[in-house]
N, C-alpha and C positions, 0 to 999 in steps of 0.2 A: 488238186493235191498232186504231188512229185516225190513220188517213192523215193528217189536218192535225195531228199530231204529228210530222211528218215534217220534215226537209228534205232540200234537193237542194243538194251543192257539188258543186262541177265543174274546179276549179280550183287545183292543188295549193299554189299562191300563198294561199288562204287561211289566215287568222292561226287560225283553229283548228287546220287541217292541221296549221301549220307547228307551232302546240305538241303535239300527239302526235307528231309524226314525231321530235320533240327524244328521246322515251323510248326511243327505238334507241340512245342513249347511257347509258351505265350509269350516269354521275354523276348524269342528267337524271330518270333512272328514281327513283334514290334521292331526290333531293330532292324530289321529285314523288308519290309512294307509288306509283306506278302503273306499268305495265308493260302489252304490246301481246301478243295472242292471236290470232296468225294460222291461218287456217283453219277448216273448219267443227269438224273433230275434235276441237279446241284450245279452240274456243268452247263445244263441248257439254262438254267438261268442266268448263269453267270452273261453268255452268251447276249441274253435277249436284252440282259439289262448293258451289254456294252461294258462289263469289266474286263479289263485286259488281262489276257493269259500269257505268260513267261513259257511254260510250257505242258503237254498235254502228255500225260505216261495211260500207255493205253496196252491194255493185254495182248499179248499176241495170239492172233489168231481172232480177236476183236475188230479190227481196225475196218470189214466192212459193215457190221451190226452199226458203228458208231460213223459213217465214213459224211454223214450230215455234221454232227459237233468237230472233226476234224477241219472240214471244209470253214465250219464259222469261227473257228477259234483263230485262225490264222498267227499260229505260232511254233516252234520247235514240235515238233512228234517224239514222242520216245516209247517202241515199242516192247513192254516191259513185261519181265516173267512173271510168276505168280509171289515167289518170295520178294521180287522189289514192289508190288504192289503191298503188301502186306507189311514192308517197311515203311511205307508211304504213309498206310491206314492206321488211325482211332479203330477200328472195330474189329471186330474177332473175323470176322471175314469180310476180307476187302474186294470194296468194289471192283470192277475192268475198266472202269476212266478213273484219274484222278487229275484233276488242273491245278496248275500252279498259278495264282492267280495275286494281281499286284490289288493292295487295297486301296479304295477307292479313295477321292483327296477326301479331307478332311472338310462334314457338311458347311453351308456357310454362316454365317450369324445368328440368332434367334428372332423370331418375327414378330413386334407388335402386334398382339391382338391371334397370336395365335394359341393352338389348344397342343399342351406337352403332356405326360405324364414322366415321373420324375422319378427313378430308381434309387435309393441310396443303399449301397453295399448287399446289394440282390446278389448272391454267392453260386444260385444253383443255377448252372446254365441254360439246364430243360426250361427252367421256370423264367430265363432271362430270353429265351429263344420266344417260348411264345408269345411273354411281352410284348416283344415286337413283332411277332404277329399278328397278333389283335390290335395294334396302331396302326398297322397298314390296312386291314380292312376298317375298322372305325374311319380311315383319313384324318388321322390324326395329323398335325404338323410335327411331330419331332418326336424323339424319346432321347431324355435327358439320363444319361446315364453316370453316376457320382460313384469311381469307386467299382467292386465287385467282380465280377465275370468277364471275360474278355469277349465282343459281339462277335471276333472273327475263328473263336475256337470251332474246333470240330460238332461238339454238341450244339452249341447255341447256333450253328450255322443251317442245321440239322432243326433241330426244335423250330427255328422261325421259319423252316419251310421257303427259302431262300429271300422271305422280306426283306433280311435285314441289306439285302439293294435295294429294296420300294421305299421306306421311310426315311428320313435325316436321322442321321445319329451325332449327337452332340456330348462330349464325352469330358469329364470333369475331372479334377485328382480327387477334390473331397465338394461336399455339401455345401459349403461358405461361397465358394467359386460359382456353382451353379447360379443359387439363390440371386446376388448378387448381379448374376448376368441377365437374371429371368426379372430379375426388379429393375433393373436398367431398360428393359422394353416396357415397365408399366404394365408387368403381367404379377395379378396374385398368385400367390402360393396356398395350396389347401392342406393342410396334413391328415394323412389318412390313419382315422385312427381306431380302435374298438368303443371310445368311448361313449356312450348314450347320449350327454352331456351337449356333443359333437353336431354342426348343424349336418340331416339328413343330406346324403348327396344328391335326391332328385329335387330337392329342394333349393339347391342353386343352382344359379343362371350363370352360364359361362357366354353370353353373347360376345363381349369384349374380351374372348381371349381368357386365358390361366394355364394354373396348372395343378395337376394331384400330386402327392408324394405317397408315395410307397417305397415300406421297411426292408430291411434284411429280413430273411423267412422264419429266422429263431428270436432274436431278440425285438422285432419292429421296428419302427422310426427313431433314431434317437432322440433323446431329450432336446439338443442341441440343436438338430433338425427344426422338430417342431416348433421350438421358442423362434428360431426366423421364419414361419408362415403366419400366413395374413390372417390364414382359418382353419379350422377343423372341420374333415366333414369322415361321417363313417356311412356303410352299406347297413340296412334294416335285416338281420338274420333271424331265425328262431333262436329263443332261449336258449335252448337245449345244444344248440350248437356253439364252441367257444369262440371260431375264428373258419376264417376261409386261404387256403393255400393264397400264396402272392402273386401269382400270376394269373389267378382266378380272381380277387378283387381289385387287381388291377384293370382287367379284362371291363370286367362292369361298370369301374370308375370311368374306364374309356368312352362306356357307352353310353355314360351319362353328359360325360364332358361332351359329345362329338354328337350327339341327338336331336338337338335343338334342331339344326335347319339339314339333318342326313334326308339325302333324297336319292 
């Protein structure tokens, strides 16, 4: 590290501030490649997984608590007060690291014969965060996302506990594109549904590869959706229960998909 590589802002009125604080907004993020890594946890993953940092705003009077994520991030320092952190930050109180972090290229193809689960217009980010969660630990191949919540937002960055660098993300305008893509590898589609009707999901065999769909968390899959999958399949619940949050039957559809030969 090289102290006169440093600087010091102190004033959340600066025009650089003022352009990272803009990547709190999702259009801003997109046109921008970049996306903001709040906290040290967030930043050390950033780190291990090898995404590039633009640059690192770090509290002053921090910089030897964190003088390890300085050293790995090998990029701009910016030693920063408490109110430009707080412009920086999603949360009512802001971290003492935050990275400016370039988003990673875009994953590559979809793999014959691999296991995806399939989001269409999942709104909530908690629930879009853990998603991809639970496909990095299942080892899933991919999480096909159609639509909905933005992977690189503050929550969902947050929620997935910094997976969303361990898994592919493969990311669609709508439903028709996906499908489409995921049929072009000779992978089925399952729709995930409440219905009885539905074949059970420990009941199919995913040895060749597929994939589940799961709904937006208020209205579910749509019509449109389901009429292009190959099949239905729903989770066995008690009667008494209507339905299970969507990142939670997601979660289980995962572990049904990815079970067969998890070791």
């Amino acid at each position: 590290m090289h102290q006169m590589e440093w600087k010091t802002v102190t004033s959340p009125a600066n025009t650089l501030v003022k352009r990272y604080a803009a990547l709190l907004r999702a259009q801003q993020r997109a046109a921008a490649g970049l996306f903001l890594a709040e906290g040290a946890s967030l930043v050390r993953e950033c780190v291990n997984e090898r995404i590039a940092a633009e640059a690192l705003f770090v509290q002053i009077g921090a910089q030897e608590r964190h003088a390890d994520l300085i050293e790995s991030a090998r990029c701009a320092v910016v030693l920063a007060s408490d109110a430009v952190l707080a412009k920086l930050s999603s949360l009512k109180s802001a971290p003492d690291i935050i990275a400016v972090c370039r988003m990673p290229a875009h994953c590559e193809s979809l793999r014959a014969g691999g296991r995806y689960i399939v989001c269409e217009q999942v709104q909530d980010p908690t629930n879009t965060g853990a998603v991809i969660r639970s496909a990095a630990a299942f080892r899933m191949d991919g999480v096909v996302l159609c639509g909905g919540c933005d992977p690189f937002s503050p929550k969902v960055l947050r929620g997935s506990m910094g997976a969303v660098f361990k898994v592919p993300l493969h990311r669609f305008d709508s439903f028709e594109q996906a499908a489409l893509a995921l049929h072009e590898r000779g992978l089925a589609l399952y729709a995930a549904m409440l219905d009885r009707d539905a074949a059970r999901i420990d009941d199919v065999r995913f040895e060749g590869g597929g994939a589940v769909v799961v709904g937006n968390e208020g209205a579910g899959l749509s019509a449109r959706a389901a009429a292009l999958c190959d099949g239905r399949v729903y989770i066995p619940i008690a009667p008494q229960v209507e339905s299970l949050n969507a990142a939670v039957a997601a979660s289980i559809f995962m572990w049904e998909v990815s079970g067969r030969d998890r070791g």
